[in-house]
N, C-alpha and C positions, 0 to 999 in steps of 0.2 A: 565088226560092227554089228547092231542090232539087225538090220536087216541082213549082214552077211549069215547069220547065226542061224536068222530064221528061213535062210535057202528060200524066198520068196522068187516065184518069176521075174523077171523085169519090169513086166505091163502090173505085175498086183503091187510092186516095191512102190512105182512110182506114184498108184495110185494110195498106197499105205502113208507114204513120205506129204501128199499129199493133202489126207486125214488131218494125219499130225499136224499138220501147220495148221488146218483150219479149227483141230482143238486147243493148241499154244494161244491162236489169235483172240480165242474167246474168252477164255482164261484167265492169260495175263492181264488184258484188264477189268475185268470181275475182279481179280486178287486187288490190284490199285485202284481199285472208285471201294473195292471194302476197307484198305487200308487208309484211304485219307479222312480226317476229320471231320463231321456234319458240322453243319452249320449251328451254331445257337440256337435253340427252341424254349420260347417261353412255354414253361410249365403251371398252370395251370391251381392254385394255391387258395387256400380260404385266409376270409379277408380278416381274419382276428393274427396275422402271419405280419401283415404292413406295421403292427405296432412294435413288431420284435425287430424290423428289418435295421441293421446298423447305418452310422450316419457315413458317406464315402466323402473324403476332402476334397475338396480343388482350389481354383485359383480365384479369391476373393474372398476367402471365410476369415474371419478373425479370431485367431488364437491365445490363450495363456495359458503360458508355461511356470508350473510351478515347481521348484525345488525345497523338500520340506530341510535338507542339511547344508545350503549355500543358494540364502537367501539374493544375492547379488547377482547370482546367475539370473533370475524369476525374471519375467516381465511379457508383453503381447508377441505377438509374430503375427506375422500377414502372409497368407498364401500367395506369391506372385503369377504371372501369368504363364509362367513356365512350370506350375504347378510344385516348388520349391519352398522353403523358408529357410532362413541364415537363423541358423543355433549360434549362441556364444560357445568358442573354443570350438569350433567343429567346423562351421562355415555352413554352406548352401547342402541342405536337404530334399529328395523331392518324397512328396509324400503326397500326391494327387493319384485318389483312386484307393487310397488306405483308410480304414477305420481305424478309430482315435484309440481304442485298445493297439493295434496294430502298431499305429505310429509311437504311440506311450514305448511297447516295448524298444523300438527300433532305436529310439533316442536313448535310452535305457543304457543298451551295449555300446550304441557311441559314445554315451560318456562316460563309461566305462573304462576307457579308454585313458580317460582324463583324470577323472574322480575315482576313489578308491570304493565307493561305496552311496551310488549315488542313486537317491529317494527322490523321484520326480512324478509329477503329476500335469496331464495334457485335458484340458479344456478348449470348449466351441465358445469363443464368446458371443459372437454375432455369423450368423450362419452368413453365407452369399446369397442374395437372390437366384430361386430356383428358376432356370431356363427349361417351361416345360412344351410340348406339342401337344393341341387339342385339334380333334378331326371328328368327322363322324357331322350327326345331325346337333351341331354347335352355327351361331350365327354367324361368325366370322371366324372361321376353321385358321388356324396358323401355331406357329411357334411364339410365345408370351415371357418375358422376364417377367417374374413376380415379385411384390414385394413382401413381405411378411412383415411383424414386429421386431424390433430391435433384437430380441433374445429367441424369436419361434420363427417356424416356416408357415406360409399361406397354404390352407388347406383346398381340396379339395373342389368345394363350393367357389371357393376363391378365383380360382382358374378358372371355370366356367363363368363365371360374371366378367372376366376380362373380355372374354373369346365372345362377349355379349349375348352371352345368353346364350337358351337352350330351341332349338325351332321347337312349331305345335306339333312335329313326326317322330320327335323324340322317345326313345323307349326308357323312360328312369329306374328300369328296371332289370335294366341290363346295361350297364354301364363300366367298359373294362378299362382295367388301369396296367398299363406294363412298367416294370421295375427291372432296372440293373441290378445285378449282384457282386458283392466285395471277389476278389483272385479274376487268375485268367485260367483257359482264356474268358471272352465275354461270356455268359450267361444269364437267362432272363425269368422273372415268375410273370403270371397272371393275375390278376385278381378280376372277379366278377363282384360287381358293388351295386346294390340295389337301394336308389336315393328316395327311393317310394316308402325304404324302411324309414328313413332319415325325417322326409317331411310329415310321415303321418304318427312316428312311435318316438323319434330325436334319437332314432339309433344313433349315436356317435361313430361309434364302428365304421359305417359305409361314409363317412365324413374324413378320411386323412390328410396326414400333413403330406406336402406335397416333395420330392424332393429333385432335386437336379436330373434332368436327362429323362423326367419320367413323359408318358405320353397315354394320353387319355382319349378312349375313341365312347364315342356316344352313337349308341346304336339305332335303327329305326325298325318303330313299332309293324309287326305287319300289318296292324288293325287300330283304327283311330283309340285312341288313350282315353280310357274311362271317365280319368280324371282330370281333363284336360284344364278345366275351370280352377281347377283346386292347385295343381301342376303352375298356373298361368300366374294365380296370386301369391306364390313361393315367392324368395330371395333369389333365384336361379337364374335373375339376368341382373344387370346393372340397375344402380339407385335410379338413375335417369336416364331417357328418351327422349328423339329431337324428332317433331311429329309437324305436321305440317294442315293445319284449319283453313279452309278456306268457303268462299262465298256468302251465305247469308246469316254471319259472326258478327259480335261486335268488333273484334282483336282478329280478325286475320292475319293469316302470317305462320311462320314458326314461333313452336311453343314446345316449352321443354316439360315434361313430368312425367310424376312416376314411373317407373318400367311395370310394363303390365294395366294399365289404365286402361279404364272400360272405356268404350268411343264416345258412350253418353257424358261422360265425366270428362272426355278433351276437349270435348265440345263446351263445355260449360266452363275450362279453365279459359280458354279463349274467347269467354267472354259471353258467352253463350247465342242463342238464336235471335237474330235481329225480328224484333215483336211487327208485325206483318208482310214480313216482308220472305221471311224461314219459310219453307213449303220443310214440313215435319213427318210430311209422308213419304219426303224424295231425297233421304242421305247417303251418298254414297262414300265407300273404300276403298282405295287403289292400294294396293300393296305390292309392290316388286320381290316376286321369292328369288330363293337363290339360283334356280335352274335358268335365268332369266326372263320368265314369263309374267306376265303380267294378269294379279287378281280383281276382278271388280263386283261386290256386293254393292244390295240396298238394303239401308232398315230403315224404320219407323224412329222416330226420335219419343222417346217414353220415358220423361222422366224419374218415372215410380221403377223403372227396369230395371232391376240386377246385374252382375256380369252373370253372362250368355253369351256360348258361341255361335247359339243360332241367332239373338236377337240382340245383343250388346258383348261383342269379341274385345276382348284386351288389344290394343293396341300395340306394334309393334317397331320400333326403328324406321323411322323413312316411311311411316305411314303418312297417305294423303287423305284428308279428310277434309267432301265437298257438301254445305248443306244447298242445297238447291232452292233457286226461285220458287213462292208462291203464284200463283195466278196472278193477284191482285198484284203482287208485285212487277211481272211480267208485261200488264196490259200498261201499269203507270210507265212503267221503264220505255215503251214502246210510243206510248201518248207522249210523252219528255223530250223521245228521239225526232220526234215528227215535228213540235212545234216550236223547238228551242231556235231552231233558222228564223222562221215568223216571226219568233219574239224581237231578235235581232233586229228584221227591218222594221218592226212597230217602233223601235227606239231609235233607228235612223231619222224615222219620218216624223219621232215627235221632237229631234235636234233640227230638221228644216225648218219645222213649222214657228220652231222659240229663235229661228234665226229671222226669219223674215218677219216675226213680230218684230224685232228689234228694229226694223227697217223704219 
């Protein structure tokens, strides 16, 4: 043996034998945590990449299948929920997770099988609605079915107006998009999308189509956004808001308009400031964010005012808007409360007094 060979004492064998077990231990698995697989890592990708990226099948796309030498073969397919399609002559295919060049060939050699010489052609007729996740500084963070056009997918913008919008912490200038890629195992890109390009230049580019499985995180700004006014009056939340007017309105109540509406301008859909009775110096905001805490401003009611986040803020989902009492309205509201009893019995006693005339 090794150790015979090497005429070691006893006391140095056993402390050698020792050794050795405690470098085997360290070793072997060093060797097995290098030998197993990592994990998928999105890589990191510029965003003129998302136009090239292939479309991947699943279960709900609609197909046609064309044959340009056996016409009678031709007609739609429907991806099922086992992410399949039944070919004629061939039967149940699964092609979920393949690109349409991919599956073109695949049918190809299957009918090959059949056909001596078979010229086919695979079309997307009607894409699936894409199932995407949105997270990050979005207003209602979740996973979204989209819908898009009969023949396109919903882009980009799209998905964010579902997830309602973008909060005022939002950085649109760092806005990542992760994507799956066609083979296994899984594999993922990055893209960094700057929507500041979008709204202020109509980059397209930072605007794509959106597709199955993708997941869109919206980042936050470390320092309040420049252009937060300009950000606010964007398309970047939904056409409409359910906003809530109350106190000294003509229409109190819920009122629904535009996303992004200036508080001056909710105020005025509902009806506007009841004429002496509005204190225009005392309107407040309650706004519930998403951390759960609760916002409360005042502003000046100024109809010549612009949007302003200091002095007329866009409105936002579930916003509560109170215009408060004037004085005068205050002191009548209080004289009302005081003698509306008295009125009362003045009109008892002037029903005695037409009783006993009757007498």
């Amino acid at each position: 043996s090794l150790l015979h060979q090497a005429r070691l004492p006893k006391t140095s064998a056993t402390a050698f034998g020792r050794g050795l077990c405690l470098v085997l231990g360290v070793l072997l698995p060093l060797q097995a945590l290098a030998s197993t697989p990592a994990a998928p890592i999105a890589q990191p990708v510029a965003v003129s990449t998302l136009q090239e990226d292939p479309y991947l099948l699943g279960p709900g796309d609609q197909l046609n299948l064309r044959f340009y030498d056996a016409q009678e073969l031709s007609g739609p397919l429907t991806v099922i929920s086992d992410g399949s399609v039944s070919l004629p002559l061939v039967g149940n295919v699964r092609v979920q997770g393949l690109t349409l060049s991919q599956a073109e060939r695949w049918f190809t050699s299957l009918f090959r099988k059949q056909l001596q010489n078979p010229q086919l052609q695979l079309l997307v007729a009607t894409p699936r609605p894409p199932r995407v996740a949105l997270v990050g500084e979005i207003e209602f963070p979740g996973v979204y079915t989209l819908s898009g056009s009969q023949s396109s997918l919903p882009a980009l913008v799209d998905g964010i107006q579902a997830a309602g919008g973008i909060t005022l912490n939002a950085d649109l200038r760092q806005v990542i998009l992760q994507r799956r890629m066609p083979g296994e195992p899984a594999s993922f890109k990055r893209v960094s999308l700057d929507l500041m390009q979008l709204l202020q230049e109509g980059d397209q580019l930072q605007n794509p189509l959106l597709y199955d499985g993708d997941t869109i995180r919206v980042t936050r700004a470390d320092q309040p956004v420049a252009e937060s006014v300009e950000v606010a009056t964007a398309n970047f939340s939904p056409k409409t808001i359910q906003v809530y007017i109350l106190g000294e309105v003509n229409g109190r109540g819920s009122v629904s308009v535009p996303a992004n509406t200036p508080l001056i301008q909710g105020i005025m859909a509902a009806g506007g400031p009841q004429f002496g009775r509005a204190n225009k110096s005392n309107v407040e905001l309650i706004r519930l964010n998403r951390n759960g805490t609760v916002e409360r401003r005042r502003f000046r009611l100024d109809l010549s005012q612009g949007a302003s986040n200091a002095k007329n803020p866009p409105l936002r989902q579930g916003d509560v808007v109170i215009v408060n009492r004037s004085g005068i309205a205050l002191m009548s509201d209080t004289i009302t409360a005081i003698t509306q009893p008295l009125t009362g019995l003045v009109n008892v006693w002037a029903l005695v007094q037409l009783v006993q005339d009757q007498r």
